[in-house]
Rosetta silent file (secondary structure, phi, psi, omega in degrees, C-alpha in Angstrom):
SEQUENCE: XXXXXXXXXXXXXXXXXXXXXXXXXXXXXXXXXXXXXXXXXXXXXXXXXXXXXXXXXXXXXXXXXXXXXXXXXXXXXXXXX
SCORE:     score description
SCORE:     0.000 S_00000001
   1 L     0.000  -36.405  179.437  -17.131    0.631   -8.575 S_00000001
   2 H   -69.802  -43.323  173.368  -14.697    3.035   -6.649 S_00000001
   3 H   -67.547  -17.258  178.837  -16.070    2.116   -3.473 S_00000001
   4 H   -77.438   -8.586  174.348  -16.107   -1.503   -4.286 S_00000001
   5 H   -54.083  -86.090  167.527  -12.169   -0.835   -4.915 S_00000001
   6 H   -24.027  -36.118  172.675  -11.772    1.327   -2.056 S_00000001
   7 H   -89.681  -18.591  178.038  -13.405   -2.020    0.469 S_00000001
   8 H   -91.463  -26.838 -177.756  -10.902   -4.838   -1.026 S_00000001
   9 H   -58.454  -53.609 -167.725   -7.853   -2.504   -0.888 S_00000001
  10 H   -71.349  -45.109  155.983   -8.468   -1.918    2.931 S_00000001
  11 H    -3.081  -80.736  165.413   -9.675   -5.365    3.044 S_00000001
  12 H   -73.015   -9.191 -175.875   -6.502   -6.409    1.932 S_00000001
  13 H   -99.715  -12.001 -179.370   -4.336   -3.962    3.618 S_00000001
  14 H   -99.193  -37.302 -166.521   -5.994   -4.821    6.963 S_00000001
  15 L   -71.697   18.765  155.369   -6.817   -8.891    6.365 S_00000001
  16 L    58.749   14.890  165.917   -2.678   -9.103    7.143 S_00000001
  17 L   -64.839    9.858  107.162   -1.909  -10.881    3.624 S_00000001
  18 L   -14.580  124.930  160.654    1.535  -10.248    3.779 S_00000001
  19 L   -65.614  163.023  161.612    3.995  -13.151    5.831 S_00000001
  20 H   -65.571  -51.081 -161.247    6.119  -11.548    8.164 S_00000001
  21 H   -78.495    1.785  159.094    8.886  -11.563    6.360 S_00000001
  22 H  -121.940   16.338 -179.367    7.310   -9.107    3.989 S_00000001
  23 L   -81.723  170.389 -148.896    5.865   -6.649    6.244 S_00000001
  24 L  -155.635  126.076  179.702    6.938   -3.177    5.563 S_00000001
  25 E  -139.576  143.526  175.165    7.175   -0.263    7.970 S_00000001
  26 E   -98.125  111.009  160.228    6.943    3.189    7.126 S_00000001
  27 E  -130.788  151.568  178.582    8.570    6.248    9.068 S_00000001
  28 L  -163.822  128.576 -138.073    8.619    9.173    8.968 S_00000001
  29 L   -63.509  151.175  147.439    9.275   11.956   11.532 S_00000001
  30 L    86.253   10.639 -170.988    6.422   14.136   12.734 S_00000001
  31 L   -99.750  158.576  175.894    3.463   11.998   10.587 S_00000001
  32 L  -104.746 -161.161 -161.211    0.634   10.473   12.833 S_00000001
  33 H  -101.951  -65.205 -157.740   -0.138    6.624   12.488 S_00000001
  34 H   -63.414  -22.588  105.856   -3.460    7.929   10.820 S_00000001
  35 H    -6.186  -54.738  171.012   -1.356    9.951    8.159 S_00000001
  36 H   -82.243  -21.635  162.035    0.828    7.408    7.376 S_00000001
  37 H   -76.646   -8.268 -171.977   -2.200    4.883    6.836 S_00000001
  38 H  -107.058  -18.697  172.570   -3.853    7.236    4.462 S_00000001
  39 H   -69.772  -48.690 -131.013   -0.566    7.835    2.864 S_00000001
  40 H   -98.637  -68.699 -169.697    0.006    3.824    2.668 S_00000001
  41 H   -39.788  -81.540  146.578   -3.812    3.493    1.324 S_00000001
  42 H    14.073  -68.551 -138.960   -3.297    6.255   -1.148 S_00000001
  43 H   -82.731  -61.832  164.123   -0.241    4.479   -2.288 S_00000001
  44 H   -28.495  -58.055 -166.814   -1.872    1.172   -2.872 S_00000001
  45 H   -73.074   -1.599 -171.511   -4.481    2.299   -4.916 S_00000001
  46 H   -90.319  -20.292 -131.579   -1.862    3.946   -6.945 S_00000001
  47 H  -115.297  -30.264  178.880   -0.035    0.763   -6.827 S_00000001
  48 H   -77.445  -61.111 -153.904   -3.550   -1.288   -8.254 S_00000001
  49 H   -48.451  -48.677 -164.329   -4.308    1.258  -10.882 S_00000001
  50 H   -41.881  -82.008  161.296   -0.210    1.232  -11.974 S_00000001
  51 L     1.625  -28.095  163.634   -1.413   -2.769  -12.610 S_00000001
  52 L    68.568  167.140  177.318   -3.558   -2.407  -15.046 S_00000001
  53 H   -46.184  -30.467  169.475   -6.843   -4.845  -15.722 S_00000001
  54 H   -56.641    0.848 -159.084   -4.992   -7.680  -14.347 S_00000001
  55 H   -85.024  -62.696  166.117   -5.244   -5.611  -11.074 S_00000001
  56 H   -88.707  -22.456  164.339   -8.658   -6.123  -11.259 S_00000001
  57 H   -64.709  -39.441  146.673   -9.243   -9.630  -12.038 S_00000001
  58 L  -156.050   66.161  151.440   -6.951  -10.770   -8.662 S_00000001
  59 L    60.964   20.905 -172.871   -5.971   -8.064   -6.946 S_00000001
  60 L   -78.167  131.249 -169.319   -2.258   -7.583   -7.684 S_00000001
  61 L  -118.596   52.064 -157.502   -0.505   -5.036   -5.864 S_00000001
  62 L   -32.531   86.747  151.806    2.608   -4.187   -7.322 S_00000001
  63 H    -0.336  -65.648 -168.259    4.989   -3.980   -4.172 S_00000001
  64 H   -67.063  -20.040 -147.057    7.507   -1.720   -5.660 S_00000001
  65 H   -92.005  -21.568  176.585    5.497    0.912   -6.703 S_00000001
  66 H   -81.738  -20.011  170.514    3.634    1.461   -3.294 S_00000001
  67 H   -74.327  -42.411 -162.106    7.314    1.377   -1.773 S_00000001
  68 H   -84.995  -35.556  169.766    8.666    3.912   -4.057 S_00000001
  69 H   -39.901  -65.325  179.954    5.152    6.197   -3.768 S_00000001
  70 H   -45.452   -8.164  177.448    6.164    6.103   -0.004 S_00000001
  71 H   -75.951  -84.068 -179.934    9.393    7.241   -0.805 S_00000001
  72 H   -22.378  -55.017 -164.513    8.319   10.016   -2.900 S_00000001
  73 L   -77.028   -3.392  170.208    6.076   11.199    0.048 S_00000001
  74 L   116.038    5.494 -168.115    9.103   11.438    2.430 S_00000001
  75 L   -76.030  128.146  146.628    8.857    7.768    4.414 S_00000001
  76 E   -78.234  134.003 -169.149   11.938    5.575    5.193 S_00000001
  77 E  -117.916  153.497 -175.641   10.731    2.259    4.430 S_00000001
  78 E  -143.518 -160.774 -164.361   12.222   -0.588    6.082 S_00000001
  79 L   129.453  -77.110 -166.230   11.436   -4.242    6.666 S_00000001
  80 L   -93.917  142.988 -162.696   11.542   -5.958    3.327 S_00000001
  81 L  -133.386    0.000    0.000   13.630   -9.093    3.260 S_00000001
């Protein structure tokens, strides 16, 4: 079941469902790209769990909560419109 998690989050974090106008960029000094996607990933799944069974029934990704994890972990997030 965790891995079937683990293939729709990256699924979804790679399949571009976001508009432009919602994309979201994360920096933060001295982080690699591959650091900050495992950070990002991380965040998500924190951000499904947060979500409760509706989470799992279609996928809802609570926005804020994967913004404010990234926070937490040291990122300026920018972006969001």
């Amino acid at each position: 079941m965790r891995m079937m998690t683990m293939t729709i989050v990256t699924a979804i974090m790679l399949g571009g469902c976001a508009s432009a106008r919602d994309m979201m960029f994360y920096e933060k000094p001295g982080v690699s790209e591959e650091q900050m996607r495992a950070d990002e990933a991380a965040c998500t799944r924190a951000a499904l769990d947060t979500a409760g069974q509706r989470a799992a029934a279609f996928l809802s990704v609570d926005r804020d909560t994967v913004i404010d994890c990234m926070r937490a972990r040291g990122y300026r997030v920018s972006g969001r419109t």
